[in-house]
C-alpha positions in Angstrom: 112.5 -101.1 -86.8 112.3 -97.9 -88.9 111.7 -94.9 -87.3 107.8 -94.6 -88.5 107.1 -97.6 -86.5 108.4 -95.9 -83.4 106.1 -92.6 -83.3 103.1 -92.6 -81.9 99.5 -91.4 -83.0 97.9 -88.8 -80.5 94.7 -87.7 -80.8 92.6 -84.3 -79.6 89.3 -83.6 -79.2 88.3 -79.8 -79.9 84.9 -78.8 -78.5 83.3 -74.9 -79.7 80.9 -73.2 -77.6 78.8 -70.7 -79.5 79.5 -67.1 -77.5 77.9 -63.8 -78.2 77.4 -65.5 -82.3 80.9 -66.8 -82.6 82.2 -69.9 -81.7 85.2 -70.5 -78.8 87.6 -73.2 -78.2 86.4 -75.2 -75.1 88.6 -77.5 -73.4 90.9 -79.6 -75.5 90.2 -83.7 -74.6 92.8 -86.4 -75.7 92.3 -89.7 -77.2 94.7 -92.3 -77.5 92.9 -93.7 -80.6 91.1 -93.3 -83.6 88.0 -95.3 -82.6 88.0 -93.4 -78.8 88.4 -90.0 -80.7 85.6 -90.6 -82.5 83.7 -92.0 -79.5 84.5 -89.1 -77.2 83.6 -86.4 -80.3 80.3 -88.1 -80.7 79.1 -88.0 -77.3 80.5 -84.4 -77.1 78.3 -83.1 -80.4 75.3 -83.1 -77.9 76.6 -80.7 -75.5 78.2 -78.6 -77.9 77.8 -76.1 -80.7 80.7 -78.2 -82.4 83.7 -81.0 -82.5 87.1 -81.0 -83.7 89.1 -84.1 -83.9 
């Protein structure tokens, strides 16, 4: 085993809040994989001005 196959792939989730006409970091959400990252960002674009993953 090399060492590539030993790391592991993390995943965070970003949400902004627009705030006074500028955007803020909201709370940071993990994800253990690309297909949950992208299901957490999704249902998170409804309650927020904008997603990061």
């Amino acid at each position: 085993m090399s060492v590539a196959d030993k790391t592991a792939e993390k995943f965070i989730i970003m949400p902004y809040r627009k705030a006074k006409a500028k955007l803020t970091l909201g709370e940071m959400c993990p994800a253990f994989s690309e297909t949950g990252a992208i299901k957490i960002a999704t249902s998170m674009s409804e309650r927020f001005a904008g997603v990061a993953a």
